[in-house]
TORKOL-428611 format. One line per 10 residues: their letters; for each residue y, x negated, z negated of C-alpha. Coordinates in pm, 1 decimal, decimal comma. Example, Ala and Ser with C-alpha at 12.3 -4.5 7.8 and 13.67 -1.06 7.14 Angstrom:
as	-450,0:-1230,0:-780,0 ~ -106,0:-1367,0:-714,0
//
This chain:
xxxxxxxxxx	938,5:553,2:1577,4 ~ 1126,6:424,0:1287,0 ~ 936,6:175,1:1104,4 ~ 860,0:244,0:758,9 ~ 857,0:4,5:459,8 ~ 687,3:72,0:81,8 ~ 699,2:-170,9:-230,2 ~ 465,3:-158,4:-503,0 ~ 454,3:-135,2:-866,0 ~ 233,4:-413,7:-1065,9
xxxxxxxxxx	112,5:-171,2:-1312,7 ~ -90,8:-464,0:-1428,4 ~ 206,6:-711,0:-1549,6 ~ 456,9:-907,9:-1321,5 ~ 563,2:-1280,2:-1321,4 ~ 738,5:-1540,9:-1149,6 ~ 395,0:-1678,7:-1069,3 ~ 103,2:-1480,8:-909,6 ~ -50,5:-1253,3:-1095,4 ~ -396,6:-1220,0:-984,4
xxxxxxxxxx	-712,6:-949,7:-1065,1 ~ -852,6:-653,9:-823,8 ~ -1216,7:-637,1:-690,0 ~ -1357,9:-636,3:-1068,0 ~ -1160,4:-1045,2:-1089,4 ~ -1012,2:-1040,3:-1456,9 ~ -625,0:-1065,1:-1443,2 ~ -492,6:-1410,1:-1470,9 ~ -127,5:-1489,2:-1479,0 ~ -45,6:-1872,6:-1435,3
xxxxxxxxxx	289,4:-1828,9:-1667,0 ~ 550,4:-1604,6:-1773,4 ~ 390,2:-1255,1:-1780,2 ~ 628,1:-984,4:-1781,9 ~ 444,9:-647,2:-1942,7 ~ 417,4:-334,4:-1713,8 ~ 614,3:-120,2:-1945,3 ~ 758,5:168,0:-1784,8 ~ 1104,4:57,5:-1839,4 ~ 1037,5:-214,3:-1606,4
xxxxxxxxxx	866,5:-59,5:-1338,5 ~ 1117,9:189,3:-1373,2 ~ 1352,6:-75,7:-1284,9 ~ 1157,0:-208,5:-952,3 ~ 1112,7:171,8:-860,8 ~ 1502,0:258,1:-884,5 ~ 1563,1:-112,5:-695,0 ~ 1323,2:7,3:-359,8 ~ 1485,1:327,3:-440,7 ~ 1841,4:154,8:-349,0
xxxxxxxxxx	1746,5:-105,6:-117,1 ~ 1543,1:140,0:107,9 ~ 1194,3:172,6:62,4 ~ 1022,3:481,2:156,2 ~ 757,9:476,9:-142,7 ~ 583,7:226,5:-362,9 ~ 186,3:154,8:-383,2 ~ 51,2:193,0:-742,3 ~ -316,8:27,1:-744,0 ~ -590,8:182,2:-946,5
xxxxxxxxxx	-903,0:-1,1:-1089,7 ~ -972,4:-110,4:-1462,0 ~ -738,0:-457,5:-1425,5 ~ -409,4:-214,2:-1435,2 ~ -277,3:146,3:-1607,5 ~ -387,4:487,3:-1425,2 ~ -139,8:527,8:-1109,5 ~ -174,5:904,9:-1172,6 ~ -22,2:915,2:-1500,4 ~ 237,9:589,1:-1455,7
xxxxxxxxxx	379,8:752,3:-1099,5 ~ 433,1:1096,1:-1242,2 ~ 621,9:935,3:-1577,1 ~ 842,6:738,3:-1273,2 ~ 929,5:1011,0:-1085,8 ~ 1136,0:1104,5:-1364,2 ~ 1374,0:782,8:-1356,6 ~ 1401,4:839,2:-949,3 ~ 1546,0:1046,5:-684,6 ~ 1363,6:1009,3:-351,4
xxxxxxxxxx	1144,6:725,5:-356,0 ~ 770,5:857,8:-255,6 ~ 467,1:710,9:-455,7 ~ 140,6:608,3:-307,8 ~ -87,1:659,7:-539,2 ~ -410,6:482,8:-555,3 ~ -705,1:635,3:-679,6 ~ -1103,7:687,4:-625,4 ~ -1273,3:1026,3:-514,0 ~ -1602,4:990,3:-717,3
xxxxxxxxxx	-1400,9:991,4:-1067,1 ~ -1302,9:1331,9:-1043,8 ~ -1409,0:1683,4:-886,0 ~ -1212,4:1766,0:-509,6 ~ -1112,2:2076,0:-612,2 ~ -933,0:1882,9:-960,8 ~ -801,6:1643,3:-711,6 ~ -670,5:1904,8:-456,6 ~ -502,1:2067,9:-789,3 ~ -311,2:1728,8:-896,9
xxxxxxxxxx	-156,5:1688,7:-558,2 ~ -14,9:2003,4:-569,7 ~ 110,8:1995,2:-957,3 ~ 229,7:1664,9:-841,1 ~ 417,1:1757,5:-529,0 ~ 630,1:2061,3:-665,9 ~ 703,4:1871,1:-982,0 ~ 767,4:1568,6:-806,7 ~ 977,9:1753,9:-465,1 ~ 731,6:1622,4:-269,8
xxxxxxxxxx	701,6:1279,2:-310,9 ~ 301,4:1194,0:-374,0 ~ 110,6:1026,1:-70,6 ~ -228,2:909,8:-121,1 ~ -417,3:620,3:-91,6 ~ -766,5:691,3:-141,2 ~ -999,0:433,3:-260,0 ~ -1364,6:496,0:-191,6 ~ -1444,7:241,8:-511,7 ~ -1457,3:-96,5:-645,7
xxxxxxxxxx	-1670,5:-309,6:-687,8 ~ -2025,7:-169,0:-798,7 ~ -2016,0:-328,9:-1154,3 ~ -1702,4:-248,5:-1204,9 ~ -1775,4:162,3:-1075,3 ~ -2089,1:199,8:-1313,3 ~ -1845,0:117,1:-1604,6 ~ -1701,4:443,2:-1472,6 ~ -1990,7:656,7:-1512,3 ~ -2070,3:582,9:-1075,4
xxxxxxxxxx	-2415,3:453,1:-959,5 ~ -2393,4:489,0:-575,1 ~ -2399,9:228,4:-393,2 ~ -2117,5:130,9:-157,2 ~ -2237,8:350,6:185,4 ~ -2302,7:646,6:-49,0 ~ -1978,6:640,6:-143,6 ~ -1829,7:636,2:177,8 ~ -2021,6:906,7:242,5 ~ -1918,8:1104,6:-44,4
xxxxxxxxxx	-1547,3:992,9:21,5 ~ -1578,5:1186,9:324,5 ~ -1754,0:1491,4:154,4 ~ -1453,7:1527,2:-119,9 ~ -1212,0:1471,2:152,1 ~ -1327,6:1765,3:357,7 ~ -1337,4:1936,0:47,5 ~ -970,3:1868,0:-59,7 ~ -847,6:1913,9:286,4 ~ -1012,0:2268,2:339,6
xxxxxxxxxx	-856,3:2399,5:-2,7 ~ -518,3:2218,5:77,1 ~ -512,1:2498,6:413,9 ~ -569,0:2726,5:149,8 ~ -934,0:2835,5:194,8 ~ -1156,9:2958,1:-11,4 ~ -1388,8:2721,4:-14,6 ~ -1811,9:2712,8:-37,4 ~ -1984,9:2337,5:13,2 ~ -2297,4:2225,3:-54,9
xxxxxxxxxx	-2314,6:1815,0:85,8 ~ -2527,0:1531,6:-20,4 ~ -2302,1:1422,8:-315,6 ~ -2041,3:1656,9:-372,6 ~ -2084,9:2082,4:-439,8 ~ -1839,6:2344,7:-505,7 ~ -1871,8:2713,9:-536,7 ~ -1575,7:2942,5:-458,8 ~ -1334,2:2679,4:-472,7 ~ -946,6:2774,0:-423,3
xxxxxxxxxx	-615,9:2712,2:-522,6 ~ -365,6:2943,0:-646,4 ~ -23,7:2724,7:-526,9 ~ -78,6:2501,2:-217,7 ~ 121,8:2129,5:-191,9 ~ 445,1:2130,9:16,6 ~ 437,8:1943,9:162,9 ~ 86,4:1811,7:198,7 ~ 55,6:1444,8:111,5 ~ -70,7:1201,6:335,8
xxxxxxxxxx	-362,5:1049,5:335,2 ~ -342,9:686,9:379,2 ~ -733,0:508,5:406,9 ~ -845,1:165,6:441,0 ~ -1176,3:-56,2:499,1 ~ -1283,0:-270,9:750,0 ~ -1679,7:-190,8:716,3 ~ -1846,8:76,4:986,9 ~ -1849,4:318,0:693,7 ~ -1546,6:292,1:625,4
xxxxxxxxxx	-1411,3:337,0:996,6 ~ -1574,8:666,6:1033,6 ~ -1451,8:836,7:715,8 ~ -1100,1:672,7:816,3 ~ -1057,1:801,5:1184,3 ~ -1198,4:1170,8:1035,8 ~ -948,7:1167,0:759,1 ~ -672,4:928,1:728,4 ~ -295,7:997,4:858,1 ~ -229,0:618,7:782,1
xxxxxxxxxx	-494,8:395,6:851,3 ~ -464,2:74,5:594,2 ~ -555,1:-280,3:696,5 ~ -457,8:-600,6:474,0 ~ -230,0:-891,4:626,8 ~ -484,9:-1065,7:860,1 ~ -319,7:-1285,6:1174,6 ~ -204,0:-1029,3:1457,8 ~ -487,6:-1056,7:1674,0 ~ -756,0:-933,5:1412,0
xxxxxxxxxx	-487,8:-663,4:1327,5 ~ -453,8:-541,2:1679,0 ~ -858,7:-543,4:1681,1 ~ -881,8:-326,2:1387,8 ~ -611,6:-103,4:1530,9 ~ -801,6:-79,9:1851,5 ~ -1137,7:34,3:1653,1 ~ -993,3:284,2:1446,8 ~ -734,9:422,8:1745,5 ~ -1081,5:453,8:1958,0
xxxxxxxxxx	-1286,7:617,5:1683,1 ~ -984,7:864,0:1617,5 ~ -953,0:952,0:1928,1 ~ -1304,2:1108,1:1984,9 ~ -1231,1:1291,4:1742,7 ~ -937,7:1434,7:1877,8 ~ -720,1:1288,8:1567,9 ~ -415,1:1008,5:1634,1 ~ -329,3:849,0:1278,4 ~ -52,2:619,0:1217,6
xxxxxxxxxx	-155,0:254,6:1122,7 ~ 2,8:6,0:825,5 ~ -49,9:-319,3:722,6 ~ -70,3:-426,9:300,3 ~ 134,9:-731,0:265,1 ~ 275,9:-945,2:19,1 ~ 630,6:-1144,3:83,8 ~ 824,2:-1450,4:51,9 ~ 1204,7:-1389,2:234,5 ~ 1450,8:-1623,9:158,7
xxxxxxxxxx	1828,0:-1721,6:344,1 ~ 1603,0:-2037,7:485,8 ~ 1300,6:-2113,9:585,1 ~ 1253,7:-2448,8:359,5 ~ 1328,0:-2215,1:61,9 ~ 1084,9:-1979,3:146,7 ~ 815,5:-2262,5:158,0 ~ 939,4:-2409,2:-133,2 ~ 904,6:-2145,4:-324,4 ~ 523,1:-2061,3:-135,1
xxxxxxxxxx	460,3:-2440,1:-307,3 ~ 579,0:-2382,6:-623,5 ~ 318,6:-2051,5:-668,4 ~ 63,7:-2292,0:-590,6 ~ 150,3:-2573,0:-769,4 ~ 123,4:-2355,4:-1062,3 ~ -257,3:-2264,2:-994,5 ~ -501,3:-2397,6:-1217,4 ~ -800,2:-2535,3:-1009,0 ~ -1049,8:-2378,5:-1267,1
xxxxxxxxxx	-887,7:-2060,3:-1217,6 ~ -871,4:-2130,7:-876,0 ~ -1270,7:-2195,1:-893,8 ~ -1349,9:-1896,4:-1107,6 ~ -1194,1:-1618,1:-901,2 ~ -1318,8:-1726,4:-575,1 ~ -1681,8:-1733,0:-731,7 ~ -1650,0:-1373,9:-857,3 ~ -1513,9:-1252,8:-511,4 ~ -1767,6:-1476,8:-327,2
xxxxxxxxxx	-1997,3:-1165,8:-436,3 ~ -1750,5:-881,5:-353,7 ~ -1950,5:-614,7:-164,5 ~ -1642,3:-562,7:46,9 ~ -1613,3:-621,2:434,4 ~ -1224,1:-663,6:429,9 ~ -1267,8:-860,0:99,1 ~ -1512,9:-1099,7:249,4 ~ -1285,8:-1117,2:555,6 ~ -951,9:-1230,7:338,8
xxxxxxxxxx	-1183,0:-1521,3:212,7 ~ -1306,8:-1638,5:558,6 ~ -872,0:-1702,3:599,1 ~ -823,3:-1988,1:338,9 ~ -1223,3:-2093,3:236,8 ~ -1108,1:-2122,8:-129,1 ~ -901,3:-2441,2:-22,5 ~ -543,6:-2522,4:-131,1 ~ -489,8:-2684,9:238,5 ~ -394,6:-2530,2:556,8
xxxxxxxxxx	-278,4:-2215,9:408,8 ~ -9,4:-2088,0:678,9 ~ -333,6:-1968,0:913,5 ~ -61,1:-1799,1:1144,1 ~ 322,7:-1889,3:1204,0 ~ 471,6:-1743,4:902,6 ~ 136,6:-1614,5:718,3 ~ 28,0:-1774,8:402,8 ~ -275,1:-1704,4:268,0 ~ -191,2:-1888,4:-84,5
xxxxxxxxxx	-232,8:-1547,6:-290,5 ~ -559,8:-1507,7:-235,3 ~ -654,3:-1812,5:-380,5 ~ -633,6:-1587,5:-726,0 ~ -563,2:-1237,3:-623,1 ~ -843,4:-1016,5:-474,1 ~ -768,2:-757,5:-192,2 ~ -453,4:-811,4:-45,8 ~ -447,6:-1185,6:-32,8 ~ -152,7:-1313,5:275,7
xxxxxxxxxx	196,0:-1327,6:272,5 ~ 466,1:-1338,0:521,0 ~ 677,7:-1671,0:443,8 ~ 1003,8:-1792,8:640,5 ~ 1372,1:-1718,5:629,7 ~ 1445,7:-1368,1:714,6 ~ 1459,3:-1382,9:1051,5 ~ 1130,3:-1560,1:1062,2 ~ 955,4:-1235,1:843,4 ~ 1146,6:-1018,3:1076,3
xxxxxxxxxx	1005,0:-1137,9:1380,3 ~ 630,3:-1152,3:1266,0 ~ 700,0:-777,6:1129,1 ~ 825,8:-696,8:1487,3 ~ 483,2:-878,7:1643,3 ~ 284,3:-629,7:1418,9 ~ 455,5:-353,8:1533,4 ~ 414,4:-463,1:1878,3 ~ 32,7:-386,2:1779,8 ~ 67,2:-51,0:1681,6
xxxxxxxxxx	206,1:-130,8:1263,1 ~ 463,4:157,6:1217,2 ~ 397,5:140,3:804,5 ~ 384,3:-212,6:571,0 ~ 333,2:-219,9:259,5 ~ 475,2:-482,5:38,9 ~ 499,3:-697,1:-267,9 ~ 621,8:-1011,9:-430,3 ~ 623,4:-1212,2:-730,3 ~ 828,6:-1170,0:-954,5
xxxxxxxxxx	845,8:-756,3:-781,3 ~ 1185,9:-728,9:-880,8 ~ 1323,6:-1008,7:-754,2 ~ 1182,4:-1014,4:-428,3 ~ 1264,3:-656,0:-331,7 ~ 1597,7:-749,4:-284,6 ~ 1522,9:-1102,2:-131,0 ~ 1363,7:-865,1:139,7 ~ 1563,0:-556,1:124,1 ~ 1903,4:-754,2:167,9
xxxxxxxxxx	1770,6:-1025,2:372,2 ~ 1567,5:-873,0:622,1 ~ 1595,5:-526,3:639,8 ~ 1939,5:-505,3:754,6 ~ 1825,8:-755,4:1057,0 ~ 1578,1:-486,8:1142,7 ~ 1844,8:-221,8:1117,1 ~ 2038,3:-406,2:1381,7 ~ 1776,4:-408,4:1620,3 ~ 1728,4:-35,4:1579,1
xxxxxxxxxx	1425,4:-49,9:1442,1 ~ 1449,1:68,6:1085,8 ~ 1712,5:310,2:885,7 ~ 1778,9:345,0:529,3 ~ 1584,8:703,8:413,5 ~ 1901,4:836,7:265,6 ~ 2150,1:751,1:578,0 ~ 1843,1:881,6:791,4 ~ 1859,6:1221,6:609,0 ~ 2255,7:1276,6:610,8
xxxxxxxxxx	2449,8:1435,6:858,3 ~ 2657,2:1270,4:1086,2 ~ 3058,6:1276,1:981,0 ~ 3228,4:1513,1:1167,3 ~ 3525,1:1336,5:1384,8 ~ 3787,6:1278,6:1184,6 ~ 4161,8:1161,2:1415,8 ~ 4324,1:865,3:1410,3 ~ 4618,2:837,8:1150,6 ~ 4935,2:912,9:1381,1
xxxxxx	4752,9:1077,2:1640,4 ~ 4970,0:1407,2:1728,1 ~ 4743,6:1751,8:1642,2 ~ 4742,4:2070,0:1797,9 ~ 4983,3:2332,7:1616,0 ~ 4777,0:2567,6:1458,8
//
């Protein structure tokens, strides 16, 4: 299988520093903001366009604009680039949900996929109108998700669960195609609802052996239930034609932390309620010092950034081979970022994805999709009389 790469769109303001928030951690840029207007994500979204990215994660949560809205306004400025879109089940009824997709997918051609985000942090949900508690809304995730699913096969559809109830739900136009689901969590909760549900399971950029242990959990709960999803891995990137300018440039994002700042967001996640945030911690203690925890893996980002928090650093062969390890685990799908997002889409895209081409393991989407040339002689070669 071909490997496929997404971007992402930093719907919450870009810079040539990191940009941190996520996991109810206020935003803090260390210099140079650059606003998320829609002309310039419109200009990251046509540059994965070009350079060969599949789709582009847009992150939901009260630290950045609604993905819904801000995808749908992009599709607009693009041809074929998919969107991920980011959102939570308890802020808005299945059957609603089930409706967007399919608005979304005709209007669109088909280009939503869906990342679906059982909730933030609990604070930050009850400023939402949402008082369950993290296992009930697991558990609720997987009641709107049956839900959605059932009316997506275009049922008629009667359910009465624990935290979700509809009565003679349908819909009128199904999504073609339907999106994919694409699920994350590292908690037992969140396994279950992910190997009943999710065609792309979601982990974020630990070192390959906790990857392939993850992989092995949610392959093995999947399979019981008859069900084989596809697994990714959420990423962010730092490519460059060397690997002393890669690091370089991993040393001048964290030169350009603030300790306080530093100090502050690690206190507020310290409290996060969630398993794979906790986990991201655990790689880098809040400490500035021994931040490559794996040959190429930096976890400098998540000294300010909640959720994803590693980067792959090294020249592009370097961020090649570490992508090839993952996939060697079972990674078919990696999602990606960089700061400034502009910038480093084409660091990547033109540095390493044409190595990857060469070793057949990727294919730009728009050569994948055209025919092959017919045969065409060589100049001078004698034809055939017609």
């Amino acid at each position: 299988m071909s490997l496929t790469f997404h971007w992402f769109l930093p719907t919450y303001g870009d810079s040539r520093y990191l940009v941190g928030g996520g996991h109810g951690v206020a935003t803090h840029t260390a210099g140079g903001a650059r606003p998320a207007t829609l002309a310039y994500l419109g200009q990251i979204a046509r540059s994965a366009e070009q350079l060969g990215f599949e789709g582009a994660l847009t992150p939901t949560g009260a630290w950045c604009e609604d993905a819904w809205l801000s995808t749908a306004m992009l599709a607009e400025v693009t041809e074929r680039l998919k969107f991920l879109v980011a959102f939570r089940p308890g802020l808005l009824s299945p059957t609603l949900g089930a409706q967007m997709a399919a608005t979304y997918q005709r209007h669109s051609g088909g280009r939503l996929l869906l990342n679906v985000v059982t909730g933030g942090e609990s604070h930050e949900q009850r400023a939402y109108g949402d008082f369950l508690d993290k296992n009930a809304r697991y558990a609720r995730g997987d009641e709107f998700l049956q839900v959605v699913r059932s009316l997506w096969r275009g049922e008629r559809v009667d359910f009465r669960g624990e935290h979700v109830r509809v009565e003679g739900a349908e819909l009128t136009r199904l999504p073609d195609p339907v999106p994919a689901i694409y699920f994350g969590g590292s908690s037992p909760a969140a396994g279950d609802v992910a190997a009943e549900h999710a065609d792309v399971y979601l982990t974020w950029g630990e070192p390959p052996q906790q990857v392939a242990e993850k992989v092995s959990w949610i392959r093995e709960l999947a399979v019981a239930r008859g069900r084989t999803p596809r697994f990714g891995i959420r990423l962010h990137v730092i490519s460059r034609d060397t690997a002393e300018q890669a690091w370089a440039e991993a040393r001048r994002l964290l030169d350009a932390l603030d300790p306080a700042s530093i100090e502050r967001v690690q206190r507020g996640l310290s409290r996060s309620e969630s398993t794979g945030q906790q986990r991201m911690l655990e790689l880098h203690q809040g400490s500035t010092d021994d931040l490559e925890i794996y040959p190429n893996l930096w976890a400098g980002v998540g000294l300010v950034r909640g959720g994803a928090g590693t980067a792959l650093v090294g020249s592009h062969a370097e961020v090649a081979e570490r992508i090839e390890e993952y996939h060697a685990l079972g990674i078919d799908e990696f999602v990606l970022s960089g700061h400034p997002h502009l910038e480093e889409a084409y660091w990547f895209g033109e540095g390493v994805l044409p190595i990857l081409e060469r070793q057949g393991l990727w294919r730009h989407p728009a050569r994948a999709e055209e025919p092959a040339p017919a045969a065409v002689p060589f100049a001078g070669t004698p034809q055939p009389a017609s």
